[in-house]
C-alpha positions in Angstrom: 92.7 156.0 75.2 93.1 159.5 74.5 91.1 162.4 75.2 91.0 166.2 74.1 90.9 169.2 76.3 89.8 172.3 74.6 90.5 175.6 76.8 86.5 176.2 77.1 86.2 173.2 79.3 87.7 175.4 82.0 86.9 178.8 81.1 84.2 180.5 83.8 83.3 182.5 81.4 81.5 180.6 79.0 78.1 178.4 79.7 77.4 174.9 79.8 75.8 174.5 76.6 79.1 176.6 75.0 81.4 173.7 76.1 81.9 174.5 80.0 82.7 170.7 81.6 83.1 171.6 85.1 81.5 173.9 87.8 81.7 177.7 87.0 83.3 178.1 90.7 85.7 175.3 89.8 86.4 177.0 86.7 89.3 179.3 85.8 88.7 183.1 83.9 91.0 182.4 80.8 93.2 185.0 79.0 96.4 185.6 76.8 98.1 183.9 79.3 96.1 181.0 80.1 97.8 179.9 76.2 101.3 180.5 77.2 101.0 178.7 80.6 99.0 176.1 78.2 102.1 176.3 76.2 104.9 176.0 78.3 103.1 173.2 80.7 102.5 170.9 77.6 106.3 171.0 76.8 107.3 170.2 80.3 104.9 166.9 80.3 105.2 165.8 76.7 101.5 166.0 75.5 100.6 166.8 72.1 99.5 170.4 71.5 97.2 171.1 68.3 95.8 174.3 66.7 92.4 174.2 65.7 92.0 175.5 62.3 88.2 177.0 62.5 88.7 178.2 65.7 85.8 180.9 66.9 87.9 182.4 69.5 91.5 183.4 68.8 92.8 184.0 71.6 91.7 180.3 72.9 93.0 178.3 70.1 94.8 174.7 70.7 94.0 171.8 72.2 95.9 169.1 74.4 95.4 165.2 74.3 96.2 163.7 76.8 96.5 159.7 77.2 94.5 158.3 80.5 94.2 154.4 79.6 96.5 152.1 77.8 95.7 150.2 74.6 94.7 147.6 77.1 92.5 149.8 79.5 94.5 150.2 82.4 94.8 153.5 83.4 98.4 155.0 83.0 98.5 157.7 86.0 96.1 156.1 88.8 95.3 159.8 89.9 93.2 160.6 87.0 90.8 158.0 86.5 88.3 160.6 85.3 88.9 163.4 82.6 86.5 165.1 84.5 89.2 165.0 87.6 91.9 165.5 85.1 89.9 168.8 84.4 90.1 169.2 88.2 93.4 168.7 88.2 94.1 171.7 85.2 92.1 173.9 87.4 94.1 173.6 90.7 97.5 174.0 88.1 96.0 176.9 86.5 95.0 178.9 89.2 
């Protein structure tokens, strides 16, 4: 099963109902940089990276998908059961 994180699921700055998925004081403040570090990360782990066309904020574009459960349902990395503790997890890398 795959899953798609989207740079506002992290960013402190923007509300719940504007994409937010975990606690604002869990949440990192996202810049320019936040992409690169994005960038470079993905390439060290082998996850797929993806612009978003229609993107409202330019300076957050891309996405990651990341794979959490086998075709069969078991889960591949036992430390992220959750993609809300995956989410945990990009917080503790990013800050």
């Amino acid at each position: 099963r795959w899953i798609c994180i989207y740079p506002a699921y992290i960013n402190s700055k923007k509300t719940l109902a504007e994409g937010r998925r975990i606690p604002k004081e869990k949440a990192c403040i996202l810049n320019n940089k936040f992409t690169m570090k994005l960038n470079n990360w993905y390439e060290r782990i082998y996850l797929l990276l993806y612009s978003r066309e229609k993107s409202k904020e330019l300076l957050y574009r891309g996405r990651i998908r990341v794979q959490l459960k086998s075709d069969d349902g078991t889960l591949l990395n036992p430390d992220f059961p959750s993609r809300k503790l995956f989410l945990f997890f990009l917080y503790l890398w990013f800050i």
